[in-house]
C-alpha positions in Angstrom: 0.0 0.0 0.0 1.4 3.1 -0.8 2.1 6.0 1.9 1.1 10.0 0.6 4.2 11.4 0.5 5.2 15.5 -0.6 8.0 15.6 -3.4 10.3 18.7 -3.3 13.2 19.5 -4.7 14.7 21.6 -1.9 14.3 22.9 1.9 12.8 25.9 1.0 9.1 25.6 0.6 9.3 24.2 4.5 10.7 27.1 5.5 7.3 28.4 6.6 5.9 25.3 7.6 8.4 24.7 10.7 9.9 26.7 13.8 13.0 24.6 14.5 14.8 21.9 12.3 16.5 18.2 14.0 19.2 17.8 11.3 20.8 14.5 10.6 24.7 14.9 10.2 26.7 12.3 7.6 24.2 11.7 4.9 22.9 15.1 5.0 25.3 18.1 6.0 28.4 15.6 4.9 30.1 12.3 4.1 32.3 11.7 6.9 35.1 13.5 5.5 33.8 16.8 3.3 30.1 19.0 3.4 27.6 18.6 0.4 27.4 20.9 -2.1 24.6 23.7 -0.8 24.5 22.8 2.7 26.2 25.9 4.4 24.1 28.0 1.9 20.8 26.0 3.0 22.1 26.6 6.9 22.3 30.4 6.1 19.1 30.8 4.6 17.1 29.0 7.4 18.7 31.0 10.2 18.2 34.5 8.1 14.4 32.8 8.4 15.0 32.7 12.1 14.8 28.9 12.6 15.9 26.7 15.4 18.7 23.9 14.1 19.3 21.2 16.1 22.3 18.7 14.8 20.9 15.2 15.9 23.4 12.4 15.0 23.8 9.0 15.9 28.0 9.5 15.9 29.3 8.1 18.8 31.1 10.6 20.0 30.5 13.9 22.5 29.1 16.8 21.4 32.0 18.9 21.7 34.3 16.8 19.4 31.5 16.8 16.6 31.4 20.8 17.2 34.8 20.9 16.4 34.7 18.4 13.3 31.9 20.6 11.9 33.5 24.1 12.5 36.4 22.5 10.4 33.9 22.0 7.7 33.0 25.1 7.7 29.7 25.1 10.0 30.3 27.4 12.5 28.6 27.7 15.5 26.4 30.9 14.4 24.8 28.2 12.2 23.2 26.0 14.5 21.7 25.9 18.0 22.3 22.9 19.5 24.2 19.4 19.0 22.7 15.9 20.2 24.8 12.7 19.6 24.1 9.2 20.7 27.5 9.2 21.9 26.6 12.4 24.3 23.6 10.5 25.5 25.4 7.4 26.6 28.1 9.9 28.0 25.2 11.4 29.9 23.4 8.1 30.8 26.6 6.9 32.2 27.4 9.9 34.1 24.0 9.9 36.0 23.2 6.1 36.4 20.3 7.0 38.5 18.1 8.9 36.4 19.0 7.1 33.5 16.8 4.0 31.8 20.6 2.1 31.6 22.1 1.3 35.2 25.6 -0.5 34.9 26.1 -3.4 37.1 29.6 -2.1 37.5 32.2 0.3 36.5 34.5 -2.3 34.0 33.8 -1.9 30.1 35.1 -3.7 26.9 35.3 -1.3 24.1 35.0 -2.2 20.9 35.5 1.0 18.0 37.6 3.0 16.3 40.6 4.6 18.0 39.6 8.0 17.8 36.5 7.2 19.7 38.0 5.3 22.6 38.1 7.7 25.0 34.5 8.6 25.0 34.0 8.2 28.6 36.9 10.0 29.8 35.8 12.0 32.7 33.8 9.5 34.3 34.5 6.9 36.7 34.6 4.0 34.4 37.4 1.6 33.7 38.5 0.2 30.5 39.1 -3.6 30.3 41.7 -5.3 27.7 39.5 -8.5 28.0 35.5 -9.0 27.6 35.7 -11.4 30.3 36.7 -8.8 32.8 34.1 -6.3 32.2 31.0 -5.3 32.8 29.4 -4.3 29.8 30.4 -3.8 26.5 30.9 0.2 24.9 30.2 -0.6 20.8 31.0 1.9 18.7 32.1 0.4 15.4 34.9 -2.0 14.3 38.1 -1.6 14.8 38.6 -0.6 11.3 36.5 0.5 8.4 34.4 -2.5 7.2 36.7 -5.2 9.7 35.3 -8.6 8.7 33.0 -9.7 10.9 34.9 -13.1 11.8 37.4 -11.3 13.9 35.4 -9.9 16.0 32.8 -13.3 16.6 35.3 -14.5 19.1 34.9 -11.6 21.2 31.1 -11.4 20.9 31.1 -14.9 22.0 33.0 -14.5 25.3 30.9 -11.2 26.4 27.7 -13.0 25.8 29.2 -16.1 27.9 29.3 -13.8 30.1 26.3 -11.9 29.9 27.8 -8.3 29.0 25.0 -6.3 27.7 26.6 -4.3 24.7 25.7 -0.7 24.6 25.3 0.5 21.1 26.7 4.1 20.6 25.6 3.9 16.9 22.9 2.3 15.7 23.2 3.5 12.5 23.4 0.3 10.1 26.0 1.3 7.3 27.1 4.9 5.6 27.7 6.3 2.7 31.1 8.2 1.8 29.8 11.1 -1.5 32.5 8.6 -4.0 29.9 5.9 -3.1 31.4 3.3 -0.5 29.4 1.9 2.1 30.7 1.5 5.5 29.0 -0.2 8.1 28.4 0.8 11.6 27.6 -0.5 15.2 24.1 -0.8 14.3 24.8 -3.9 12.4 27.4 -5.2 14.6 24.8 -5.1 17.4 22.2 -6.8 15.5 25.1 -9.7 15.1 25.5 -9.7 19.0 21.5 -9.7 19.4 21.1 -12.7 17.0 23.9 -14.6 19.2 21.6 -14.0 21.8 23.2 -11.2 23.5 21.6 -8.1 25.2 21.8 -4.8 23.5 21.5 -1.2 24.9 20.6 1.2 22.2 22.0 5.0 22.2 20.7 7.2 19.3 18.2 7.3 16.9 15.4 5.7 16.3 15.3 5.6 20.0 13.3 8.2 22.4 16.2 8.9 24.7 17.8 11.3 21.7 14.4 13.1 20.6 13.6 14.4 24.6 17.1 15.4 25.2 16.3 17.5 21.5 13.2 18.6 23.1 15.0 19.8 26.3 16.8 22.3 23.7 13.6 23.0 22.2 11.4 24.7 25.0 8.5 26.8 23.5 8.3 25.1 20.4 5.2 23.7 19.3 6.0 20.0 18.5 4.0 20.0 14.8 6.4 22.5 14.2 9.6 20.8 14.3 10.7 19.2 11.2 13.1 16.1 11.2 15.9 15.5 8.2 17.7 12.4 7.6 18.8 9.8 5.3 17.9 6.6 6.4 14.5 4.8 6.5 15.6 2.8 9.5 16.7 5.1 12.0 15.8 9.2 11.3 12.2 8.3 9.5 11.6 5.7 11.8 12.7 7.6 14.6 10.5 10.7 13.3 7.3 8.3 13.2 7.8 6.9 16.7 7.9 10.5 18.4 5.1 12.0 16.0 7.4 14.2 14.3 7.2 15.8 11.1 10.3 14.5 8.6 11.9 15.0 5.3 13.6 12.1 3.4 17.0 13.2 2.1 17.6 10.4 -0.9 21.3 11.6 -1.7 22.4 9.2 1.3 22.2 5.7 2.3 19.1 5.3 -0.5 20.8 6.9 -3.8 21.7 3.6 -4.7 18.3 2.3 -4.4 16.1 5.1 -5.7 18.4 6.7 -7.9 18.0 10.8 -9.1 14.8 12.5 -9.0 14.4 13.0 -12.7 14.5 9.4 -13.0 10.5 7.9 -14.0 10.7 5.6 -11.2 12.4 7.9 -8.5 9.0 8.3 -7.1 8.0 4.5 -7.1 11.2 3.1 -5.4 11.4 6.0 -3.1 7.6 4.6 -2.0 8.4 1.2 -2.3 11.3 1.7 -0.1 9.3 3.2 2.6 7.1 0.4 2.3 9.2 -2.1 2.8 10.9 -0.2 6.2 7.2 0.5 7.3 7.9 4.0 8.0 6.0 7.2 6.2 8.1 10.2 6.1 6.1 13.5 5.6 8.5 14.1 2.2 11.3 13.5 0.5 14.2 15.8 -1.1 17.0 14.5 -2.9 19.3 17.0 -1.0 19.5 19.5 1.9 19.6 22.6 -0.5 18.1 25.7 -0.4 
């Protein structure tokens, strides 16, 4: 059955439709490494409009670090209002056990990510562990490497899980795109490897409500129909949209070029509904870019 969906070809016509704007990060404002074409334009134009723009990004890394990443793109702090990362909300959970939905059993954690990402929880009475077996949870951020196959890091999935180790997953984005086209993959499908071995995850990000009221909590006074949600992927941002009734806008330039292909292709529209099918998700429209 097919979901109504609005076509545009740009951000602007929603410019008077919503108040403040949740902005996904890699897969709309950049690729991991370099901005789209448009986007600092687009940024200008909906703060000379007076809007509220709220980076929301399942990265798993604090707030501060992504700041820095993004004003060395170009995207100053002028240019947005707030920054919420799944990594800052596992920083957060962490730091304040007791009014969190995620209460460690104890202070020892197995991390499993990138190197730059390691020290995540620095600041915090937490202890890193060089073996799963003598922690107390497991911090998943990513592989080791880009892409890491997965058989080198079964072994270590199997001796959390023998022991129990809930894995908390600081990304639960699936995979990414880079703009030149290669797909990386992210926690989010190494913790759907630990869940099928039977192991318990803890998710951190998007779709999950945790991100969306710490977005609110920068959003005080604004009408929730008039917030407008922009991301890339079916799975986590529209999903994530639908769960908390909030208004979204499908960027197909992402994750889902691949799949849908360019706008002025004849079956742009089909596939983009086909794929939103498929996901059982309905976001409120689809652009092919965040342009102006």
């Amino acid at each position: 059955m097919k979901v109504k969906i609005e076509f545009l070809l740009s951000i602007a016509p929603l410019a008077k439709n919503y108040d403040a704007f949740l902005l996904d990060l890699w897969g709309v404002i950049h690729d991991g490494k370099q901005l789209y074409p448009e986007v600092r334009e687009c940024l200008e134009a909906l703060r000379a409009e007076h809007k509220k723009i709220i980076f929301l990004s399942n990265a798993p890394r604090r707030a501060g670090v992504v700041s820095e990443v993004l004003t060395r793109m170009g995207i100053t702090a002028n240019l947005y209002d707030g920054i919420v990362t799944s990594g800052e909300t596992a920083y957060q959970c962490l730091a304040y056990p007791e009014y969190s939905f995620f209460k460690p059993r104890g202070p020892r954690y197995f991390y499993i990510g990138l190197e730059k990402d390691r020290r995540i929880l620095d600041g915090l009475s937490y202890q890193e562990e060089k073996q799963p077996e003598d922690a107390d949870f497991v911090l998943l951020s990513h592989s080791y490497h880009d892409n890491q196959p997965f058989d080198e890091l079964l072994p270590l999935f199997k001796a959390a899980i023998d022991k129990k180790l809930p894995a908390l997953c600081i990304n639960p984005d699936r995979e990414v795109v880079r703009l030149g086209g290669e797909r990386v993959y992210c926690a989010g499908t190494l913790a759907l490897e630990y869940h099928k071995m039977e192991g318990e995850v803890i998710y951190f990000g998007k779709p999950h409500e945790v991100v969306y009221d710490m977005c609110m909590g920068m959003l005080k006074g604004v009408e929730q129909s008039r917030i407008l949600a922009v991301g890339d992927s079916l799975r986590t941002d529209i999903r994530g949209a639908n769960y908390n009734n909030i208004a979204s806008a499908l960027v197909t330039g992402g994750v889902l070029r691949e799949a849908v292909g360019d706008p002025d292709n004849v079956d742009y529209a089909v596939k983009c509904q086909e794929a939103c099918v498929r996901e059982e998700v309905h976001p409120t429209y689809v652009v092919p870019v965040f342009n102006w």
